[in-house]
VOFINU-656917 format. One line per 2 residues: their letters; for each residue x negated, y, z of C-alpha. Coordinates in steps of 0.05 Angstrom, whole numbers, plus 5000, padded with zeros to 4 digits. Example, Ala and Ser with C-alpha at 12.3 -4.5 7.8 and 13.67 -1.06 7.14 Angstrom:
# residues 2
as	4754/4910/5156 ~ 4727/4979/5143
***
This chain:
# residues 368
xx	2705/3645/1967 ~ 2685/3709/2021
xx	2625/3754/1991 ~ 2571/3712/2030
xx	2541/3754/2083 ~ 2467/3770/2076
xx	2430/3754/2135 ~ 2371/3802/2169
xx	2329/3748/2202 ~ 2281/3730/2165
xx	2327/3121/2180 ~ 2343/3014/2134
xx	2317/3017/2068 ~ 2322/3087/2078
xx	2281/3088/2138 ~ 2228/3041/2107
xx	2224/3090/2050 ~ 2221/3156/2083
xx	2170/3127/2133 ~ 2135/3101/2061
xx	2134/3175/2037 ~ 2107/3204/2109
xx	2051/3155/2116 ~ 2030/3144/2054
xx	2040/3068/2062 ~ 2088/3020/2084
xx	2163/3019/2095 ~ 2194/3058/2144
xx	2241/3116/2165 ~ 2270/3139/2218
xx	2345/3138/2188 ~ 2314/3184/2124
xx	2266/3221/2174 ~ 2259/3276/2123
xx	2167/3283/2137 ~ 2174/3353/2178
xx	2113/3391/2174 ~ 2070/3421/2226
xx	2081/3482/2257 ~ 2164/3468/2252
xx	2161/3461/2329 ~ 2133/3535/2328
xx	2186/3559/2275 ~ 2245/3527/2326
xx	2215/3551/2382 ~ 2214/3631/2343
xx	2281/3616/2317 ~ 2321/3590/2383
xx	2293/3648/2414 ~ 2323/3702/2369
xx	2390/3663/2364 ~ 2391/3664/2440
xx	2381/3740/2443 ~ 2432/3755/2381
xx	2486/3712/2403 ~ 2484/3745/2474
xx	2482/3813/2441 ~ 2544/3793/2390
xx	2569/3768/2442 ~ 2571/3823/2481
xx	2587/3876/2422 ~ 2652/3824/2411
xx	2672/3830/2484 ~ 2670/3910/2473
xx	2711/3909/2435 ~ 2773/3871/2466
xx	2831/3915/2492 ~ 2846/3856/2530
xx	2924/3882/2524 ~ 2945/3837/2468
xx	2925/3759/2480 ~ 2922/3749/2405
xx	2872/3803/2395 ~ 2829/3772/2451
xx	2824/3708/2414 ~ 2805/3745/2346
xx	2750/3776/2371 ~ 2712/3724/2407
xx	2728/3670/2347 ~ 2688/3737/2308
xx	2633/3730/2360 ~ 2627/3668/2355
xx	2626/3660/2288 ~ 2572/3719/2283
xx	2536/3684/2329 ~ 2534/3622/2293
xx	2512/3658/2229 ~ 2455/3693/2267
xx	2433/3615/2284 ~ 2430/3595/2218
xx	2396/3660/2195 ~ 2337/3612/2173
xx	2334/3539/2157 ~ 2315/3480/2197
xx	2247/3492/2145 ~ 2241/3561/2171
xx	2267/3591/2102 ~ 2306/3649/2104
xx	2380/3625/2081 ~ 2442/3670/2066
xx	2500/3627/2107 ~ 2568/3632/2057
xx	2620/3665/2104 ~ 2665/3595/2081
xx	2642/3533/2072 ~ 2693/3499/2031
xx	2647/3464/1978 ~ 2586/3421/2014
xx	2538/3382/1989 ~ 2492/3347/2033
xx	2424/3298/2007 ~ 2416/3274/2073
xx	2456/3209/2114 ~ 2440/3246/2188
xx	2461/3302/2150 ~ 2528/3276/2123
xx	2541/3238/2193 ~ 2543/3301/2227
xx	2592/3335/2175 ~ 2640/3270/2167
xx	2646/3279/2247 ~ 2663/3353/2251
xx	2723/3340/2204 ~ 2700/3366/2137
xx	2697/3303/2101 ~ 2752/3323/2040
xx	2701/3385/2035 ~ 2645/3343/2019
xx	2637/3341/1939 ~ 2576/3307/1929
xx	2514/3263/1970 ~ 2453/3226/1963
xx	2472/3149/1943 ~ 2452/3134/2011
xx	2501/3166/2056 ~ 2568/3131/2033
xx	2530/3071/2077 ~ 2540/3118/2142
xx	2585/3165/2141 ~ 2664/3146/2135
xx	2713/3190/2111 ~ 2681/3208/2036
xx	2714/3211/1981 ~ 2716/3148/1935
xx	2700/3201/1873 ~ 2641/3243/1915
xx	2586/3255/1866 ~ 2526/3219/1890
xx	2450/3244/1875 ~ 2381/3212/1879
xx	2354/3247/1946 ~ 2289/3240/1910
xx	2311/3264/1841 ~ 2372/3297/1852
xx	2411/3321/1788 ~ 2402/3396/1798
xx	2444/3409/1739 ~ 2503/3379/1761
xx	2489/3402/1833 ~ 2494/3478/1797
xx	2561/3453/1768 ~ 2588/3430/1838
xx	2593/3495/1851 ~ 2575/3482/1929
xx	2577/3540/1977 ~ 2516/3506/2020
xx	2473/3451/1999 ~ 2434/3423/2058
xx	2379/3379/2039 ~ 2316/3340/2077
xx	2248/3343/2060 ~ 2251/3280/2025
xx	2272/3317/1968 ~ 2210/3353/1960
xx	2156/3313/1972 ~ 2084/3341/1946
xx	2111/3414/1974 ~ 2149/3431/1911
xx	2207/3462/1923 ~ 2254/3428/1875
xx	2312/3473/1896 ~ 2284/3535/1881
xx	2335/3541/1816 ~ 2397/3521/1858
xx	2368/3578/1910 ~ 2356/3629/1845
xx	2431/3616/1835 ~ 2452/3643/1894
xx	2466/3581/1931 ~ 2452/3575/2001
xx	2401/3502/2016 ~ 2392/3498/2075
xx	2336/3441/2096 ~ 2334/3403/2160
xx	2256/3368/2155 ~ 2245/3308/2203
xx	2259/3318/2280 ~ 2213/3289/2321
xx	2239/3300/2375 ~ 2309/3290/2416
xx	2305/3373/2431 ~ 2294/3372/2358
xx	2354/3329/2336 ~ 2400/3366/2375
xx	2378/3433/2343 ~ 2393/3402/2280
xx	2461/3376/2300 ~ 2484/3454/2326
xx	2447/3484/2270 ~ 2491/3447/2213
xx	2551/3459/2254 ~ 2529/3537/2255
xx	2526/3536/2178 ~ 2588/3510/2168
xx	2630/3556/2218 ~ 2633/3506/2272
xx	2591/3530/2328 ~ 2636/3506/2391
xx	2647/3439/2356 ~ 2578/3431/2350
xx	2564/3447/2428 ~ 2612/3393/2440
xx	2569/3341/2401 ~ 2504/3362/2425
xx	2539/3364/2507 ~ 2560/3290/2490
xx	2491/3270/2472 ~ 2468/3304/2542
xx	2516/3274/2590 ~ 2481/3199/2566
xx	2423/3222/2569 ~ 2427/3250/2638
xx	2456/3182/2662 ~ 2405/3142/2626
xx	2349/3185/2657 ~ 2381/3176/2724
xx	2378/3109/2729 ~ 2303/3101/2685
xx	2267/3141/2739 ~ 2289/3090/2795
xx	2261/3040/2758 ~ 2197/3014/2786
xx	2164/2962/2748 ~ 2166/2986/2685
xx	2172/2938/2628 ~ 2133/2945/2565
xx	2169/2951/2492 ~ 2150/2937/2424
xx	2196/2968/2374 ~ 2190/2945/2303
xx	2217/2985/2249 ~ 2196/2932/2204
xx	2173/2862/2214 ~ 2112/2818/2202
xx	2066/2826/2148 ~ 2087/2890/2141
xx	2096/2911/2222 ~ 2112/2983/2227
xx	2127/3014/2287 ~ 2110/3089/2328
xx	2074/3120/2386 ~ 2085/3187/2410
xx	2118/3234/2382 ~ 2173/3205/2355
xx	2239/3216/2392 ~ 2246/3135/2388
xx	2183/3131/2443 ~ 2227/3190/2488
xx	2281/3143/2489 ~ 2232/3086/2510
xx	2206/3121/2570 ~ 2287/3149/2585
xx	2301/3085/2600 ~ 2249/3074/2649
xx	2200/3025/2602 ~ 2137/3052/2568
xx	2113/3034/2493 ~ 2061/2989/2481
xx	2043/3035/2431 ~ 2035/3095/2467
xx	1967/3099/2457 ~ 1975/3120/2387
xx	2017/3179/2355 ~ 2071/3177/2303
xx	2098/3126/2258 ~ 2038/3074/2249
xx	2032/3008/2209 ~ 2013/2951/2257
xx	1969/2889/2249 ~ 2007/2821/2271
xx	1936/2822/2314 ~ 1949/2877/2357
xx	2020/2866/2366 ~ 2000/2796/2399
xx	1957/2824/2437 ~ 1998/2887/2462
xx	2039/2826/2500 ~ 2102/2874/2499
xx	2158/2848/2565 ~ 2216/2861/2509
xx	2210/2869/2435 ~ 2267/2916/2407
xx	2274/2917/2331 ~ 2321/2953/2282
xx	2305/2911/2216 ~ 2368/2890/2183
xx	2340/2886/2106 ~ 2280/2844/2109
xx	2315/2784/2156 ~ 2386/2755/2162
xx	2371/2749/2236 ~ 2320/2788/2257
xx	2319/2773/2327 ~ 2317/2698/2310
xx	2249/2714/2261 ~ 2215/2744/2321
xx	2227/2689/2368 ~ 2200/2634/2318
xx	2139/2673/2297 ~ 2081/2618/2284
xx	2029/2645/2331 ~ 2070/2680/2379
xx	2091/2639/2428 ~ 2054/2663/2486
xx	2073/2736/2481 ~ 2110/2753/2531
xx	2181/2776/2500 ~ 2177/2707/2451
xx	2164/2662/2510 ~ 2222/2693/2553
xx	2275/2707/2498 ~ 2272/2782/2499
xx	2283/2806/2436 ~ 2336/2849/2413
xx	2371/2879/2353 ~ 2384/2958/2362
xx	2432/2981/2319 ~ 2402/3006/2253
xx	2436/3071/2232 ~ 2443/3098/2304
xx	2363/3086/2313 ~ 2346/3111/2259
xx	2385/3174/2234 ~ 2368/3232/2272
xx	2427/3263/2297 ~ 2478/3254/2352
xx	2487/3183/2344 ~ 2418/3166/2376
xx	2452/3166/2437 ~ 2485/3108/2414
xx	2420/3071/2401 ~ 2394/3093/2474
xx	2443/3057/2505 ~ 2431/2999/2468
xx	2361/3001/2484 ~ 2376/3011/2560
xx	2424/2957/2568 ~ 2373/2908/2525
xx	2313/2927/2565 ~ 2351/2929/2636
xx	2417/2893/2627 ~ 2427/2891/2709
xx	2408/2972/2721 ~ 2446/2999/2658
xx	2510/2939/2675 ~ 2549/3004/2683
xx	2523/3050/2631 ~ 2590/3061/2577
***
């Protein structure tokens, strides 16, 4: 491995349990929503801005530098400033921890399913030694013999004797503001942490930021441009929509109803499509009494459950005591796809158009 270059800038079990761990109470997650902590949005906002203003300087220094006589030589030196640019974006964690990026990422271990996702889908897979037991649920490509780790209790000795170049981890993992890592870090590992995103700006920072860490900066553009292009078209056709419907989305089901308000990226993709929460009133991820729900009298009820029911959709629709809510009396309840709904990264987008076509089958017909 490269000397590592020292920086100068200083989800459904799973989403039951990280929700569990963020409020304190019931299950929940949104696809391990890793409990960010205030004053992140502040951080990203500092942070974007310097990697803005380095990567056009690098940028610029790299173009310099061209002779533009040899075509080979042209290529070299913007894959350099690229690449320098991509290691001034990662010159501090998601967290905003200062983190030395390893100049080659050839040994990975990641503690978090968005996380591993987002690695499995930029190709580096067969560089993935070790996970969280979660992740082999989502991400396809891993090796039958990856290590797996407790995200909660993670092994750190056997993490030391993976002998990763980058580590990235959640917050999950250090829950009670402990930092749990701080031997693997002593060692001269890079961890990088990615805390929960709340929202979709947020997610795609996180999505270009792991790509930055692991050399990939143009590949992660690409992933972050996909998720824009749907979003566009979903916006397009949400703000024509005049009656707007209301939505309940339940995380998890009756007795134990949990569900959001705002700010959660789940209640951006609610009003993308044109429909508003019936929660909106409130803020975050929120337990819910059966009460309240009835008499929210959501249009559509949405729901990404797939542990507590074998259908899900057919549980809400034969709720004793619901029958004169709106969404149970007209048949409008739908299943939203569990990982994609839940595990911040790229593959929300996935999950939005679910939503859209669920809520407004006849507007969104066309939506791919």
């Amino acid at each position: 491995m490269k000397k590592k270059k020292i920086m100068s800038l200083c989800a459904a079990v799973l989403l039951a349990f990280v929700m569990t761990a963020c409020q304190g109470g019931a299950s929940g997650s949104a696809g391990e929503n890793e409990a960010g902590a205030e004053g992140t949005a502040a951080v990203e906002e500092s942070t974007a801005a310097g990697t803005e203003s380095a990567s056009s300087e690098t940028a610029a220094s790299g173009a310099a530098g061209v002779t533009g006589e040899d075509g080979a030589a042209d290529e070299t030196a913007a894959a350099e400033a690229e690449t320098e640019a991509a290691w001034e974006a990662a010159a501090q964690d998601r967290a905003g921890n200062p983190i030395t990026v390893p100049d080659e990422a050839e040994r990975i271990i990641s503690l978090a399913p968005a996380t591993t996702q987002i690695l499995c889908d930029l190709g580096l897979a067969e560089k993935i030694v070790a996970v969280d037991s979660n992740s082999p649920m989502y991400a396809e490509g891993l090796s039958g013999d990856v290590l797996q780790f407790n995200m909660m209790e993670p092994d750190l000795e056997q993490i030391m004797n993976a002998e990763a170049d980058i580590v990235f981890v959640s917050s999950m993992s250090s829950q009670g503001g402990d930092d749990i890592f701080k031997s693997v870090r002593d060692a001269g590992v890079c961890v990088a942490e990615i805390p929960t995103s709340n929202s979709i700006a947020d997610v795609e920072a996180d999505v270009q930021f792991v790509a930055d860490c692991v050399g990939m900066p143009e590949e992660g553009k690409a992933l972050v441009e996909g998720m824009e292009t749907v979003i566009e078209q979903v916006r397009a056709i949400g703000e024509t929509i005049g009656e707007k419907k209301t939505v309940l989305f339940e995380i998890s089901p009756v007795p134990y109803l949990y569900s959001f308000g705002t700010g959660v990226y789940l209640n951006e993709m609610i009003e993308l499509i044109g429909a508003e929460n019936v929660l909106a009133d409130q803020e975050g991820w929120i337990s819910v009494t059966e009460e309240s729900a009835v008499a929210a009298d959501p249009d559509v009820i949405l729901t990404s459950d797939n542990f507590s029911n074998e259908d899900p959709v057919a549980e809400i629709l034969g709720r004793e005591g619901w029958q004169n809510v709106t969404a149970v009396a007209e048949g409008q309840a739908y299943y939203i796809d569990n990982a994609a709904s839940s595990l911040p990264n790229h593959h929300i987008v996935d999950a939005l158009i679910e939503m859209a076509k669920a809520v407004y089958p006849d507007e969104y017909a066309s939506l791919e």
